[in-house]
PAFI-934075 format. One line per 5 residues: number of its first residue (from 1); for each residue z, y, x negated of N, C-alpha, C. Coordinates in steps of 0.05 Angstrom, whole numbers, padded with zeros to 5 digits. Atoms other than C-alpha are relative to their C-alpha. Example, Ala and Ser with C-alpha at 12.3 -4.5 7.8 and 13.67 -1.06 7.14 Angstrom:
2
1> 00000:-00024:-00018:00156:-00090:-00246:00000:00024:-00018 | -00001:-00024:00016:00143:-00021:-00273:00014:00022:00015
% end
This chain:
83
1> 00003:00028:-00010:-00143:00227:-00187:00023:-00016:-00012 | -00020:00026:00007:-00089:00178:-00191:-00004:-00021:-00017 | 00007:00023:00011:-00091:00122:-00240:00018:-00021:00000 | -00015:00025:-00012:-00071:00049:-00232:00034:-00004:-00020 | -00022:00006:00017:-00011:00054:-00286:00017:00013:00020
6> -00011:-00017:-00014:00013:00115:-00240:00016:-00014:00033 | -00007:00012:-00021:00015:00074:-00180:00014:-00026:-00009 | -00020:00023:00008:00051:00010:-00207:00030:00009:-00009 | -00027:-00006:00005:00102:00058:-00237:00017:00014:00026 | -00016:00000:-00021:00114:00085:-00165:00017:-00021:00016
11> -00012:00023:-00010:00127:00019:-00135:00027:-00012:-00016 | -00011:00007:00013:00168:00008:-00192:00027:00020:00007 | -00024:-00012:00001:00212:00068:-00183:00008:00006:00026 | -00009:-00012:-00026:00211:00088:-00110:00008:-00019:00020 | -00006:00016:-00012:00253:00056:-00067:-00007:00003:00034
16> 00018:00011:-00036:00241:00027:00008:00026:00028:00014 | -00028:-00020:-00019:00281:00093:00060:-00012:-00013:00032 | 00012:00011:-00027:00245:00056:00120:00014:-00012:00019 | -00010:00012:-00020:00279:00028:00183:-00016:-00006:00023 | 00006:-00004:-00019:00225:00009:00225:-00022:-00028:-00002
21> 00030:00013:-00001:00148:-00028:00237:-00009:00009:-00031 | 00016:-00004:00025:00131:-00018:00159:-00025:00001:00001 | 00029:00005:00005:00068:-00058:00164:-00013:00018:00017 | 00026:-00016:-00013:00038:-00017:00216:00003:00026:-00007 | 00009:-00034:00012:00061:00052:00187:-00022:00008:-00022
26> 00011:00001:00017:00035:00027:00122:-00034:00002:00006 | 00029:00009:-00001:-00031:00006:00147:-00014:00029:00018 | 00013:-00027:-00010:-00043:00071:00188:00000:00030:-00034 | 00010:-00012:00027:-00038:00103:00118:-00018:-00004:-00013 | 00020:00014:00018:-00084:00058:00086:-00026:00014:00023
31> 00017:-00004:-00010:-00129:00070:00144:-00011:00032:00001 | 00010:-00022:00007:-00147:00142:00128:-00024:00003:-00024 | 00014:00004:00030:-00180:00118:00067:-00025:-00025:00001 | 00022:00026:-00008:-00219:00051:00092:00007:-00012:00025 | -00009:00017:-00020:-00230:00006:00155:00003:-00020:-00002
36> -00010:00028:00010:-00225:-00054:00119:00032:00003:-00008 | -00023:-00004:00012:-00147:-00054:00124:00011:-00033:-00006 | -00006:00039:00004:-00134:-00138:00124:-00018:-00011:-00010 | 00015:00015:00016:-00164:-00173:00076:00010:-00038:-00002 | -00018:00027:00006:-00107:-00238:00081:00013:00009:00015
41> -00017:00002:-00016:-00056:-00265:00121:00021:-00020:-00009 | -00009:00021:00000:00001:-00308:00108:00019:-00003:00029 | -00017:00009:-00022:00060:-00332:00162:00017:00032:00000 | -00027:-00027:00002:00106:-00269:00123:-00014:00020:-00006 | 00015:-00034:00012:00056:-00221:00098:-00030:00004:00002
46> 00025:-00005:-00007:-00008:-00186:00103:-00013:00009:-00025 | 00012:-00001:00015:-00052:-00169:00045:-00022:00018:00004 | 00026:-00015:-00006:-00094:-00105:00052:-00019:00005:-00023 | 00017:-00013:00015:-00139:-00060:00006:00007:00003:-00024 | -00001:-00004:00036:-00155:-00068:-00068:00006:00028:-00004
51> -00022:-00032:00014:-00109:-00014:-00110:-00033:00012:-00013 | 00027:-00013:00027:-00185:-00006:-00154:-00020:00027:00025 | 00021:-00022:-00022:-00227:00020:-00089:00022:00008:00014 | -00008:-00025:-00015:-00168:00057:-00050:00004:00023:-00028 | -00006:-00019:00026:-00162:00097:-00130:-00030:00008:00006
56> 00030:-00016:-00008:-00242:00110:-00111:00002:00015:00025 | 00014:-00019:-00032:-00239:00132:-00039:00019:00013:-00006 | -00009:-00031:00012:-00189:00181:-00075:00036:00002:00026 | -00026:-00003:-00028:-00114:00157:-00031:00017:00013:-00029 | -00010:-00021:00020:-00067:00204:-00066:00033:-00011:-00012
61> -00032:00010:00001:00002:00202:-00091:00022:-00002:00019 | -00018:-00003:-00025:00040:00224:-00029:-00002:-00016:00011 | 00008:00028:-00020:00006:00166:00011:00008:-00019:-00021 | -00018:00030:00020:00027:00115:-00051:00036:00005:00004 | -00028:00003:-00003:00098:00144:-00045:00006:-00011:00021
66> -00005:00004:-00031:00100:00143:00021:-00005:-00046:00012 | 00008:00033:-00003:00070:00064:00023:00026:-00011:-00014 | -00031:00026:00015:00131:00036:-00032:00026:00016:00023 | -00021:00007:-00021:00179:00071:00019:00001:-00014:00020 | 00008:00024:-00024:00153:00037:00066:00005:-00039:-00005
71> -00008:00026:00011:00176:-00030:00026:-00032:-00017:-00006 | 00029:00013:00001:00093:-00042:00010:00013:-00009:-00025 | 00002:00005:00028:00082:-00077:-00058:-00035:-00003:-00011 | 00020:00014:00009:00029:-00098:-00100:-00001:-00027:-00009 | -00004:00033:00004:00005:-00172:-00098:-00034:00001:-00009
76> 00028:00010:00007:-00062:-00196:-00130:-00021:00027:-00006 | 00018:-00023:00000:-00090:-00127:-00140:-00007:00014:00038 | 00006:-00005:-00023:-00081:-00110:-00071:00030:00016:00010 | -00020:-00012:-00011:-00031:-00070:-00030:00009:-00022:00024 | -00009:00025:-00015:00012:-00122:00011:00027:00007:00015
81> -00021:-00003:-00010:00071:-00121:00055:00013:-00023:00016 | -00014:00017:-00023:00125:-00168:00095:-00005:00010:00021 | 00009:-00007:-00029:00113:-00174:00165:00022:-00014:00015
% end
């Protein structure tokens, strides 16, 4: 199981290789794991699923790499992206 230090140091080291719709690749990743994928909205970004419960429904490392290439971050305890 992944732990939350593990995932902060991905975002930290892996950079964005993306050219495309981010938010919706991102969120079709998240969605394997929960259907609650929007939790917030602003004008530039979206705000999905707490980092604590997708580390319970067990989302792995490949899907966290895969999310910071995707230019995701972490905001508030949550996985977040520009839109």
């Amino acid at each position: 199981m992944i732990i939350r230090k593990e995932i902060e140091d991905i975002f930290n080291d892996v950079k964005s290789e993306w050219d495309g719709d981010n938010a919706f690749k991102g969120l079709q990743i998240l969605s394997k794991y929960t259907d609650n994928l929007i939790i917030g909205a602003t004008h530039d970004k979206i705000c999905s699923a707490d980092i604590d419960e997708m580390i319970e429904l067990g989302i792995t490392k490949d899907d966290i790499i895969e999310l910071s290439k995707l230019n995701w971050m972490i905001e508030d305890d949550n996985f977040a992206c520009f839109v």
